[in-house]
C-alpha positions in Angstrom: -41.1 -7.6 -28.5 -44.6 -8.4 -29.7 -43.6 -9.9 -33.0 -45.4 -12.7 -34.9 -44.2 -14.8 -37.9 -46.6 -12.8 -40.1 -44.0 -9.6 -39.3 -40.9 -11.8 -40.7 -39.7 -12.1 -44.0 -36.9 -14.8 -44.6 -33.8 -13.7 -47.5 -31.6 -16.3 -47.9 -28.4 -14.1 -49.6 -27.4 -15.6 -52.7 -25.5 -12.6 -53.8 -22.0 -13.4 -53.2 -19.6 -14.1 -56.1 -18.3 -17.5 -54.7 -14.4 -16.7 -56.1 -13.1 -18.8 -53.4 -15.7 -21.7 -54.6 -15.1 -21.2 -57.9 -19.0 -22.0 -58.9 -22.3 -19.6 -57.5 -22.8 -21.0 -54.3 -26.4 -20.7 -53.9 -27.0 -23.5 -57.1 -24.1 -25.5 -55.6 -26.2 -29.1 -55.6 -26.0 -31.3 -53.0 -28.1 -35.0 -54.2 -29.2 -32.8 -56.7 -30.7 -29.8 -54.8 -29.7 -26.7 -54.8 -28.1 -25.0 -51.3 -30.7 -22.6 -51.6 -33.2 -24.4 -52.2 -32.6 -26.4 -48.9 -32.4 -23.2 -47.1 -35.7 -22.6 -48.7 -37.5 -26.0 -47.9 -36.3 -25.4 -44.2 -37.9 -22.2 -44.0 -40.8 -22.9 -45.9 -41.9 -25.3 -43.1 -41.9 -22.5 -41.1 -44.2 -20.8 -43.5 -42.4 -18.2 -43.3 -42.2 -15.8 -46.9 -38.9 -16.4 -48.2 -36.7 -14.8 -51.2 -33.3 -15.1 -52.6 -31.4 -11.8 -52.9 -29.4 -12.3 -55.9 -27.4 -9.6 -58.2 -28.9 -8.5 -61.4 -26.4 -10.3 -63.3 -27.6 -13.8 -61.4 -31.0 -13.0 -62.3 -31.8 -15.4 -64.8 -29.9 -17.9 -64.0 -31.7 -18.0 -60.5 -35.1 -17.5 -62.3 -34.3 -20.7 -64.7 -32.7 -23.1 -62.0 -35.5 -22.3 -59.5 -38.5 -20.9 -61.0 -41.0 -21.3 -57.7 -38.4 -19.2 -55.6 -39.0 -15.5 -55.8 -36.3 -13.0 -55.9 -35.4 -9.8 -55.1 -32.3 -8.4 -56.9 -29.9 -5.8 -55.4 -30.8 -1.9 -55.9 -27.7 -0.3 -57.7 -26.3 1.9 -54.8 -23.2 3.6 -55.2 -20.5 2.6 -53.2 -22.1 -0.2 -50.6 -21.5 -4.2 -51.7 -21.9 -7.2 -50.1 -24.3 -8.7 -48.2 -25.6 -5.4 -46.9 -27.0 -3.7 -50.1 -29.0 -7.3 -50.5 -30.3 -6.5 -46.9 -31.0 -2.6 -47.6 -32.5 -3.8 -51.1 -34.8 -6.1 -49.4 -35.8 -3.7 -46.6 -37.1 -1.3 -49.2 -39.4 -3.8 -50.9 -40.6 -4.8 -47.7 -40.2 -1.5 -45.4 -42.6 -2.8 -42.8 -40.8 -6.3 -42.3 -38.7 -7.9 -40.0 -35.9 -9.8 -41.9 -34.4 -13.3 -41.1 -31.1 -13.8 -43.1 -29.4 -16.3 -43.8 -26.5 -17.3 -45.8 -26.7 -20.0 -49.1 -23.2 -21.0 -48.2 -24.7 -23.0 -44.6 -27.1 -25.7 -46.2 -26.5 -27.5 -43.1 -29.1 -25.2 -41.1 -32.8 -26.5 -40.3 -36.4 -25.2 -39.4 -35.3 -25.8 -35.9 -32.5 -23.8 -35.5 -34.1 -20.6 -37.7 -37.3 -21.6 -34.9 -34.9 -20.8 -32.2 -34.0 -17.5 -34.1 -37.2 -16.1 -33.9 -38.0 -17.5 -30.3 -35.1 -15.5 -29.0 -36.3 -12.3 -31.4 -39.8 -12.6 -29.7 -38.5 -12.5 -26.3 -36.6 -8.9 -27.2 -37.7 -5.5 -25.7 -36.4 -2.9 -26.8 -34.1 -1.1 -27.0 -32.8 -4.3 -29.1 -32.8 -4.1 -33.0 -31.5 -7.4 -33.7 -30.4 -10.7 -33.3 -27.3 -12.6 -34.1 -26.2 -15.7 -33.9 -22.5 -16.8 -31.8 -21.0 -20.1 -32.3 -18.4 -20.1 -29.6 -16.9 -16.4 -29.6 -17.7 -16.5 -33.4 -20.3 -13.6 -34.4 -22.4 -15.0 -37.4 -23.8 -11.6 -38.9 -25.5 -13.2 -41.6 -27.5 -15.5 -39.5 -29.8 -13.5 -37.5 -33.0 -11.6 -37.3 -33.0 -7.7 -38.1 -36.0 -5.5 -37.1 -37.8 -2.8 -38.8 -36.0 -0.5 -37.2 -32.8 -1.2 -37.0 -32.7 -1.8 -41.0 -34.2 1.7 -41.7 -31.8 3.1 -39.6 -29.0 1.2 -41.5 -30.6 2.4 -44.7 -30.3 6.6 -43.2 -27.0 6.0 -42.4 -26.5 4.8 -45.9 -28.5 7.8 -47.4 -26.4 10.0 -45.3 -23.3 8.5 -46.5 -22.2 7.9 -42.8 -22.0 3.6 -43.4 -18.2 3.8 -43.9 -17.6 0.5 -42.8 -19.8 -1.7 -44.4 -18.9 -5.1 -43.4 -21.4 -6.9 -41.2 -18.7 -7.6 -38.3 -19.0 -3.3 -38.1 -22.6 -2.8 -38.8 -23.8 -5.3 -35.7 -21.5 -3.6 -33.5 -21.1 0.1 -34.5 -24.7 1.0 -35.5 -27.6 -1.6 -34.1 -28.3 -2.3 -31.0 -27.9 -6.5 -31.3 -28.6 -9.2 -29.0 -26.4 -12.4 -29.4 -27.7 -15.6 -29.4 -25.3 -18.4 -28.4 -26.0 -21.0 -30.0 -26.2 -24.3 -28.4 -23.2 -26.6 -28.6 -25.4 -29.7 -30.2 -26.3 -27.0 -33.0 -22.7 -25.2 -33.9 -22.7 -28.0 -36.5 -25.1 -26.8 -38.5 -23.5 -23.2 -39.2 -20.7 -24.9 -41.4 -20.2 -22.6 -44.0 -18.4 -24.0 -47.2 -16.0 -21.4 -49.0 -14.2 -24.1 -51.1 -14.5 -26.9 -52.8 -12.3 -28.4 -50.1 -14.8 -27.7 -47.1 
């Protein structure tokens, strides 16, 4: 696939509402820093353009605990939640991008590991229209690369009201055409992701 960096836009979803953690996961502070903003400081040496996709109701909290971030804050539309209206949101601001997602709740996951992402992503012909990550025999659906493509699609299905399963688990494997990237053993560490204050 003849992709550069300059056709990738980075979202680091935010948008969850953290019931299991009890507190918004993507402020969560680890030595005083934010899980997003980690995400963000990994990416940014990527220099990739990077966002948070937040729900209108986080908006200002976001925009208060880290001004410098830009946002992009879920469309309203009717009957899709969860991380795949933040994606579909996102796709329409940026129609002609590439998105890498990833997760706030994995603050454990480096420039080197979102590198290897988009290595793999480069090295796609088609007919692929995405890339996901696998930990073992775990899919990881929010840590991946989705094309152009393959999110416009998503979004017609939507429009069409033929997205009846909306869960990411069902959207990788019912309606894009994904290539899964196993991740190497020595980096399965680094897609922890923390649910509750116990993790």
């Amino acid at each position: 696939m003849n992709v550069s960096k300059q056709d990738i836009v980075a979202l680091i979803l935010c948008g969850g509402f953290s019931s299991r953690m009890g507190t918004d996961k993507g402020l969560k502070e680890e030595g005083e820093i934010p899980w997003a903003q980690q995400l963000y400081n990994q990416l940014s040496e990527l220099k990739l353009p990077t966002y948070l996709s937040v729900r209108s109701d986080q908006q200002a909290a976001y925009a208060s605990r880290l001004p410098d971030i830009s946002l992009i804050t879920d469309e309203v539309l009717t009957g899709i939640n969860g991380p795949l209206r933040g994606m579909i949101s996102a796709h329409r601001v940026f129609p002609q991008q590439h998105l890498l997602v990833a997760p706030c709740d994995t603050p454990r996951l480096t420039a080197e590991a979102f590198d290897l992402w988009i290595d793999t992503f480069q090295q796609q012909n088609q007919p692929h229209t995405a890339v996901v990550c696998r930990t073992g025999k775990q899919m990881q659906p929010l840590c991946g690369i989705y094309s152009q493509t393959g999110l416009a699609n998503l979004d017609n299905l939507y429009q069409q009201g033929r997205l009846t399963d909306q869960s990411m688990y069902a959207v990788v494997e019912h309606h894009l055409n994904s290539f899964f990237l196993d991740v190497p053993n020595e980096m399965i560490s680094l897609y922890k992701n923390f649910n509750t204050p116990q993790d």
